[in-house]
C-alpha positions as CSV (number, residue, x, y, z in Angstrom):
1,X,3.1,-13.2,-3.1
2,X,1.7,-10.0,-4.4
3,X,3.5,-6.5,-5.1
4,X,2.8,-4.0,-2.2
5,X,3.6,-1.1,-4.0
6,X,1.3,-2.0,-7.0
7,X,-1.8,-3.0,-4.5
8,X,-1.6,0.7,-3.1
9,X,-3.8,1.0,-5.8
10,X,-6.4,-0.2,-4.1
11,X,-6.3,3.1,-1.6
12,X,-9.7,4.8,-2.0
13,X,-11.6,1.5,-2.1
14,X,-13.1,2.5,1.8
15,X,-13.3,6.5,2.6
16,X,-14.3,8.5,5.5
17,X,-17.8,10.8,5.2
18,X,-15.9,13.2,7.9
19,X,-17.5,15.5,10.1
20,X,-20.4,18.4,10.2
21,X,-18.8,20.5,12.4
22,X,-16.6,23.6,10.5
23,X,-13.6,22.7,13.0
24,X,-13.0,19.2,11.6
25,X,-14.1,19.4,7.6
26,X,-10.2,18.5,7.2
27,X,-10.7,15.5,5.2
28,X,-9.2,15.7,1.1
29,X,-10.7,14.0,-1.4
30,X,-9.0,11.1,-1.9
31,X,-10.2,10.3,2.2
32,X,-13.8,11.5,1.6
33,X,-13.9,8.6,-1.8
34,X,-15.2,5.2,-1.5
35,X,-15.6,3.2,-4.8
36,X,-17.1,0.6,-2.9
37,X,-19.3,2.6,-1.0
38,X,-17.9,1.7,2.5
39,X,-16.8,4.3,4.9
40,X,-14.9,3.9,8.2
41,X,-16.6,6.4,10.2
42,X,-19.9,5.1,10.1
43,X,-19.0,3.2,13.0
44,X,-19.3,5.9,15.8
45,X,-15.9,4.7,17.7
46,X,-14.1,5.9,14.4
47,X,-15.4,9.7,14.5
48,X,-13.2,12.2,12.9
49,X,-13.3,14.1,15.7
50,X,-12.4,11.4,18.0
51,X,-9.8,10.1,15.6
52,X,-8.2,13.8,15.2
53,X,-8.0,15.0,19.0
54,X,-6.4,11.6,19.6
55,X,-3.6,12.4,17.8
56,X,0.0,12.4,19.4
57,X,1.2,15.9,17.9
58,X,-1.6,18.2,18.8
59,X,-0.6,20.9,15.9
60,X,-0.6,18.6,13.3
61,X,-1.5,19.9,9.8
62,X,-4.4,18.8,7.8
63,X,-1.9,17.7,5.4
64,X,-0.3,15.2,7.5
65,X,-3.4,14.1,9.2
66,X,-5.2,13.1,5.6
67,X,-1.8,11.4,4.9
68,X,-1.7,9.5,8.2
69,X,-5.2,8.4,7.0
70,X,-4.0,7.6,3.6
71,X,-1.0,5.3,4.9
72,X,-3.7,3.8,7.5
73,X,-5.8,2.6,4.1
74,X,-2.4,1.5,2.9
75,X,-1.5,-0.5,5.8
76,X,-4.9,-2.3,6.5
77,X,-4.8,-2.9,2.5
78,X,-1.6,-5.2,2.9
79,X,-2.6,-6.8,6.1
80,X,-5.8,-7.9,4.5
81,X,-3.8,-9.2,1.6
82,X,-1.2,-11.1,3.5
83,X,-3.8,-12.5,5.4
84,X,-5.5,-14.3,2.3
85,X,-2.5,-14.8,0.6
86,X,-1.0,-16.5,3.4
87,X,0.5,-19.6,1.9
88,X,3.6,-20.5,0.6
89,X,4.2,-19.0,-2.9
90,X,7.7,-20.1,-3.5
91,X,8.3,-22.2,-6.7
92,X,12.3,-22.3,-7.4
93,X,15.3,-20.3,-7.5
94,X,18.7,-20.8,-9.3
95,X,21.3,-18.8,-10.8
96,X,21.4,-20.3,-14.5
97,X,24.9,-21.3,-14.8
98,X,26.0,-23.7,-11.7
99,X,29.3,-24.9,-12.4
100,X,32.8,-23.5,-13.1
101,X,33.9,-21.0,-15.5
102,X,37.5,-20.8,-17.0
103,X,38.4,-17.0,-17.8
104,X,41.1,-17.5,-20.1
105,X,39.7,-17.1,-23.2
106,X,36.9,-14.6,-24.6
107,X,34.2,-14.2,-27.1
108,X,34.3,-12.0,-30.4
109,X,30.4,-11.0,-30.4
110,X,29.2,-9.6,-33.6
111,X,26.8,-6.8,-34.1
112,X,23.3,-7.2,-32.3
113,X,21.2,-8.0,-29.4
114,X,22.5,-11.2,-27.3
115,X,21.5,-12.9,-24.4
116,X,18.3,-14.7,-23.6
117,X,14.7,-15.5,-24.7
118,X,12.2,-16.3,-20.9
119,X,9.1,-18.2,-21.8
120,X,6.8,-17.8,-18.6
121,X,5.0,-21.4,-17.6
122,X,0.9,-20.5,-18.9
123,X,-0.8,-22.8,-17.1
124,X,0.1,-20.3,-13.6
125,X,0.0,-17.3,-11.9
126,X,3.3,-16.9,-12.5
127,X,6.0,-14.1,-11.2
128,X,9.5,-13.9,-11.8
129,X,12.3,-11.7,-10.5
130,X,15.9,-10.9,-11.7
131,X,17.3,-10.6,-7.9
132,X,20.7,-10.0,-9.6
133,X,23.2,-10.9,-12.3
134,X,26.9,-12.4,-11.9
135,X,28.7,-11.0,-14.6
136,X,31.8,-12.3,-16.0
137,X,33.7,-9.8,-18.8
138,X,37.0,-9.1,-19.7
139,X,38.1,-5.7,-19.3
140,X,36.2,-2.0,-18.1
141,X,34.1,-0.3,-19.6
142,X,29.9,0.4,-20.1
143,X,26.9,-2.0,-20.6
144,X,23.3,-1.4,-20.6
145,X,21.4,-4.1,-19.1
146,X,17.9,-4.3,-20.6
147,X,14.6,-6.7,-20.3
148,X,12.2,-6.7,-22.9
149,X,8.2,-8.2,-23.3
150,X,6.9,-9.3,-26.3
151,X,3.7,-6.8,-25.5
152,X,5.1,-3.8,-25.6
153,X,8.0,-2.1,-27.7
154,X,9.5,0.4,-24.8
155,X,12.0,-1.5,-22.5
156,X,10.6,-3.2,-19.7
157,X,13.5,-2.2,-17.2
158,X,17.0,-1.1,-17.9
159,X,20.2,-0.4,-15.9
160,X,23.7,0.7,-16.8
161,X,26.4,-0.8,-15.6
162,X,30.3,-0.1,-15.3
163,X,32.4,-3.2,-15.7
164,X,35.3,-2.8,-13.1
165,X,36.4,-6.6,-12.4
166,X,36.1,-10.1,-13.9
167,X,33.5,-11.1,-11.9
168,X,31.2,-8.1,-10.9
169,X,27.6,-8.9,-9.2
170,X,25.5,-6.1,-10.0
171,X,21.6,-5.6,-8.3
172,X,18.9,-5.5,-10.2
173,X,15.3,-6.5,-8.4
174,X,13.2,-6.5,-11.4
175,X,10.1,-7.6,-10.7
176,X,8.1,-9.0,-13.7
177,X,4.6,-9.6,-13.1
178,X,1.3,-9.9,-15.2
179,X,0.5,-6.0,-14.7
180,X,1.3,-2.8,-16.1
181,X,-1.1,-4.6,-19.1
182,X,1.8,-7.4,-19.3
183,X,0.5,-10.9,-19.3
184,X,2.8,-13.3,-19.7
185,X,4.3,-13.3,-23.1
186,X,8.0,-13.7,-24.1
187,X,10.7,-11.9,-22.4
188,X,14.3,-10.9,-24.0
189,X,16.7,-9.8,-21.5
190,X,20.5,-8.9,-22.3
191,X,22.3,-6.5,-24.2
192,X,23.5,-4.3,-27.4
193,X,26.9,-5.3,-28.2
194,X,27.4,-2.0,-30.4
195,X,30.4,-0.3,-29.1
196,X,31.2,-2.4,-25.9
197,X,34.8,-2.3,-24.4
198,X,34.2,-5.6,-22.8
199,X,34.3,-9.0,-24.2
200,X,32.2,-12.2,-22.1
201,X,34.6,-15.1,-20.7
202,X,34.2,-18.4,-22.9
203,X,32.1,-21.3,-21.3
204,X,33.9,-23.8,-22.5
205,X,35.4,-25.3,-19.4
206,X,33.7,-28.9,-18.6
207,X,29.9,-28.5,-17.8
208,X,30.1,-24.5,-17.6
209,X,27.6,-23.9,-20.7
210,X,25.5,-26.3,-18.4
211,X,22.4,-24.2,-17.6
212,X,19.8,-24.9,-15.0
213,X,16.3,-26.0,-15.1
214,X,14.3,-23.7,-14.0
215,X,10.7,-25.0,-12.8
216,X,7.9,-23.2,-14.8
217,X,10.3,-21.0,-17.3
218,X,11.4,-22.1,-21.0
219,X,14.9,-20.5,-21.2
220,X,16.9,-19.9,-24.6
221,X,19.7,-18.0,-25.6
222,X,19.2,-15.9,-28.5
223,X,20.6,-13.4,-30.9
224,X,19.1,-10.6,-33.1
225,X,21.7,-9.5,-35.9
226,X,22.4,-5.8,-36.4
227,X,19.7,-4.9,-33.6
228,X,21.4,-1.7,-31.6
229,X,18.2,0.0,-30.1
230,X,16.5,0.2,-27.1
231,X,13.2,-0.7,-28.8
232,X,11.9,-4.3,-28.8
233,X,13.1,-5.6,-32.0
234,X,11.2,-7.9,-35.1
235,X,10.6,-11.3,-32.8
236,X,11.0,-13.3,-36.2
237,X,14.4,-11.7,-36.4
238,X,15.4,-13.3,-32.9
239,X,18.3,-16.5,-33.6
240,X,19.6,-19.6,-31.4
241,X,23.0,-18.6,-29.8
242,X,25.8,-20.3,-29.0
243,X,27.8,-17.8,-27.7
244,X,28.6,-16.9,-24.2
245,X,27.1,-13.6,-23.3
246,X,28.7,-13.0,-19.9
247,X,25.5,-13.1,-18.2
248,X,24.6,-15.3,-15.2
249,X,21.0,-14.0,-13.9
250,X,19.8,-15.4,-10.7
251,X,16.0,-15.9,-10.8
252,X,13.5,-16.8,-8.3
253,X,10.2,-17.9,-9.5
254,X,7.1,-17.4,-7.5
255,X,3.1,-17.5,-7.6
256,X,2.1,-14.2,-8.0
257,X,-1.5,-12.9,-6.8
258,X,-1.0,-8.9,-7.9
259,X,-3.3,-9.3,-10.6
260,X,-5.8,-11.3,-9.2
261,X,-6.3,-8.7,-6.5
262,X,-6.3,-5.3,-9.3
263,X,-8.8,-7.1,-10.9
264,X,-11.0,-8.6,-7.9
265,X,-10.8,-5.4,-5.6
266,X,-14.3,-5.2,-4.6
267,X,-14.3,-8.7,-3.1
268,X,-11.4,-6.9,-0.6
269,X,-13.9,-3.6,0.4
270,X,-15.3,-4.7,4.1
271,X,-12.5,-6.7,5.1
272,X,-10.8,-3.5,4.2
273,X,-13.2,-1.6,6.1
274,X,-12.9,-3.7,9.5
275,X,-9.2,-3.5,9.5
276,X,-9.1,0.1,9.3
277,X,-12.2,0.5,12.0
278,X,-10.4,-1.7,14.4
279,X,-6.5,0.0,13.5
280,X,-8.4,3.5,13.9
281,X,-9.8,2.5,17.6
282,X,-6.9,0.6,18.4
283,X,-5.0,4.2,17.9
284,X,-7.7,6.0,19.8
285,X,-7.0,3.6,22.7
286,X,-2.9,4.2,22.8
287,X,-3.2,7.8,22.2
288,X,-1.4,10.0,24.8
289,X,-2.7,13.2,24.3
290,X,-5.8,14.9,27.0
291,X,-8.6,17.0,26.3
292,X,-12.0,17.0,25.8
293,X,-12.6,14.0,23.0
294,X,-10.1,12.0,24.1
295,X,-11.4,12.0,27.6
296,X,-14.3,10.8,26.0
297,X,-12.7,7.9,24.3
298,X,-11.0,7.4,27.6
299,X,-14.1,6.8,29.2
300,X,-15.2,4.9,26.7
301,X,-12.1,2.3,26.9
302,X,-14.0,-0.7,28.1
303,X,-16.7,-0.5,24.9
304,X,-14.3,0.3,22.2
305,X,-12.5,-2.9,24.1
306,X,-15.7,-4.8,23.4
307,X,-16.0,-2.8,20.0
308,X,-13.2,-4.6,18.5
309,X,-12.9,-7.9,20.4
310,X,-16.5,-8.3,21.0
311,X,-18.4,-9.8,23.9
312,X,-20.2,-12.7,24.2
313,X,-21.9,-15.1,27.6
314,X,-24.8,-15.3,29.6
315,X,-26.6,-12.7,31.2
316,X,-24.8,-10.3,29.0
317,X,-25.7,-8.0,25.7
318,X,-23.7,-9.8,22.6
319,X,-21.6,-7.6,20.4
320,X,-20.1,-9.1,17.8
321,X,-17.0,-7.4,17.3
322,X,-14.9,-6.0,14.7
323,X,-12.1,-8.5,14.9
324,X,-14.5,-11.9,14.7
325,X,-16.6,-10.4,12.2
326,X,-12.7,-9.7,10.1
327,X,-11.7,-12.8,10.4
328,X,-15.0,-15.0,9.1
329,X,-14.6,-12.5,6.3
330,X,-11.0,-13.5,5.7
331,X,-12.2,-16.5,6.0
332,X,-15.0,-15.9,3.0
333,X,-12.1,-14.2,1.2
334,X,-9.9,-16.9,1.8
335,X,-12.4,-19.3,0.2
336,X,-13.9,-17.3,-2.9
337,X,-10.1,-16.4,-3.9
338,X,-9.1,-19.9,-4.0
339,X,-11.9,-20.1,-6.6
340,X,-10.4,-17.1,-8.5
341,X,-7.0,-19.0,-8.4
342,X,-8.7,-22.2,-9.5
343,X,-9.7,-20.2,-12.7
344,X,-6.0,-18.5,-13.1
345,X,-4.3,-21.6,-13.2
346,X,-6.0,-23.8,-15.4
347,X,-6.6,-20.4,-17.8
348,X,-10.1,-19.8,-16.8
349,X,-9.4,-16.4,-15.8
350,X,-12.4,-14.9,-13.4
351,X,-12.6,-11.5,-12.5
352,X,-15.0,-9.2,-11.5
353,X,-15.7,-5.7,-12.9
354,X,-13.8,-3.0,-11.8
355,X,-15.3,-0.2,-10.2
C-alpha cells in the first residue's frame, strides 16, 4: 500500500516542453518542469496543440487546461504505483479489547497523560492506521484525542471529541507512516485527563482487560504523571498503567511502500512518461470536439492505434508501442523494487538520490 495523497509529490517528475507557436505557449511552470528530464510531448502524437484542440470544452481557460495536465501526471503517477505495488500488503487488524465490558463501575484517573505506548515491528516496512476508536465513558462532556512520535515534540494528529453516550465510536483515519521525517520510533496515543467531565468504565469483568495481539506492534499501556500539554512529554517520565482508559482503538496493520517510492522516484520517471503518452492519446482518440487539429488526429486514428498498442507480423513495419514497452518497464520496476524492499526489511535501507 502506499499513500496517494503523499506520492502526488512525485508530480513534476515528467513535463511537457510545449509549443513554438504564440497561440499555444499556455503551459505553467510546474507543466514545462521535468526533474528527470523526460517530457511527454516529445512523442509527436502528444502535441500541445493536438492535445489542446482535443479538448471537450472548446473555451477552456489556460488555468484549467494546465490543471487537467497536472491531474493527468497525478493519475498516471498512481496507476504506475498500483501496478508495482500490486500485491497483497495486508498484515492484521483487530480492535484491542475483544471481549465484554461491564459498565457499572468507573475509574478515578489521576493527573496526566494515559493511554498507550505503540512500538512499530523494525524489521518491516511497516504502516499502521487508527481506522477508529470505540469509546466507553461515563457521562458528557470534552476529550482531546491525541497521537504522539517519539521524533518530534508537536502532536502527530489530534481530534476533539464530545462524549454523548456510553459507548460512542468516533472516526479517526490516522494514517501513520515512515514520512513526514517519521521513521518508526515510539508512538503514545491517548489523552490529558486534566479537567475531564467523563470518567472510563472499569475492565474488570472476566477477560475484558484481555488485549489482542497485534502482528508486528509492541502495545503497552502507559501513564505520564502531571503531563497536561499537547507537547510530547520526557519519554523517561512515561509509567506501566493499570488503569482503564476508555479507549478501544481499532488498528489495521499494513506494509507500507510510501517511502520507498519518495525516496526512489527516479526509478518511476519513463514508466511515468509512457502512461501519460498513452492516457494523453487515448484522450485525443475519444475527444468529441471538430476542427482543424483534431481532424488531424482523426485521420490519424489508425497510427496513434498502432502508437499505443503497437504493431507487429510479417510483411509489415514493427512499432513497438507505448503500452508493451510500459509494461516490460513495469516489469523492470517490478523487479528492481523488490530489491529495494529486500533492503527495507532486513534494515538495509537502499535508496537512490533524490533529484
Amino acid at each position: 500500500m502506499f499513500n496517494k495523497n503523499k506520492i502526488d509529490t512525485l508530480y513534476g517528475i515528467v513535463g511537457l516542453r510545449g509549443s513554438d507557436n504564440p497561440l499555444y505557449k499556455i503551459l505553467d511552470v510546474e507543466n514545462s518542469l521535468s526533474t528527470s528530464g523526460y517530457f511527454v510531448d516529445d512523442n509527436p502524437y502528444c502535441k500541445i496543440e493536438l492535445y489542446k484542440d482535443n479538448q471537450d470544452y472548446s473555451d477552456i481557460s489556460d488555468l484549467d487546461f494546465n490543471t487537467n495536465l497536472r491531474e493527468m501526471q497525478q493519475s498516471a503517477i498512481s496507476s504506475v504505483c498500483g501496478a508495482v505495488f500490486s500485491d497483497s500488503d495486508y498484515i492484521d487488524r483487530q480492535v484491542l479489547y475483544r471481549y465484554a465490558q461491564n459498565k457499572t463501575e468507573v475509574e478515578t484517573l489521576p493527573s496526566g497523560f494515559i493511554g498507550y505506548k505503540i512500538t512499530p515491528n523494525n524489521t518491516k516496512s511497516l504502516a499502521f492506521s487508527i481506522t477508529r476508536d470505540i469509546l466507553s465513558f461515563n457521562g458528557t462532556g470534552d476529550i482531546e484525542l491525541m497521537i504522539f512520535n517519539s521524533a518530534k515534540k508537536e502532536v502527530v494528529f489530534s481530534q476533539i471529541v464530545s462524549i454523548v453516550s456510553d459507548h460512542q465510536v468516533v472516526d479517526l483515519n490516522w494514517v501513520l507512516d515512515d514520512t513526514d521525517g517519521l521513521y518508526k520510533g515510539e508512538y503514545y496515543y491517548g489523552y490529558n485527563t486534566d479537567g475531564l467531565t467523563v470518567q472510563p468504565f472499569k475492565r474488570d469483568y472476566n477477560n475484558s482487560n484481555v488485549e489482542s495481539i497485534i502482528t508486528d506492534l509492541y502495545i503497552e499501556n502507559i501513564f505520564v504523571k502531571n503531563h497536561n500539554t499537547t507537547v510530547l512529554f520526557d519519554l523517561t517520565t512515561t509509567e506501566g498503567n493499570s488503569l482503564a482508559t476508555g479507549l478501544n482503538p481499532d488498528i489495521t496493520v499494513y506494509e507500507d511502500y510510501t517511502d520507498l517510492i519518495l525516496n526512489n522516484k527516479r526509478l518511476f520517471a519513463r514508466s511515468i512518461l509512457l502512461d501519460m503518452q498513452i492516457k494523453m492519446i487515448g484522450f485525443n482518440l475519444a475527444s468529441i470536439r471538430s476542427n482543424k487539429n483534431a481532424r488531424i488526429g482523426e485521420a490519424n486514428t489508425v497510427r496513434m492505434l498502432q502508437e499505443i498498442d503497437g504493431q507487429s507480423g510479417e510483411g509489415v513495419v514493427k512499432i513497438a508501442g507505448l503500452r508493451p514497452m510500459l509494461l516490460g518497464e513495469i516489469k523492470r520496476l517490478t523487479k528492481e523494487i523488490q530489491s529495494l524492499r529486500d533492503g527495507y526489511f532486513q534494515g538495509r535501507i537502499s535508496t537512490y538520490t533524490d533529484m
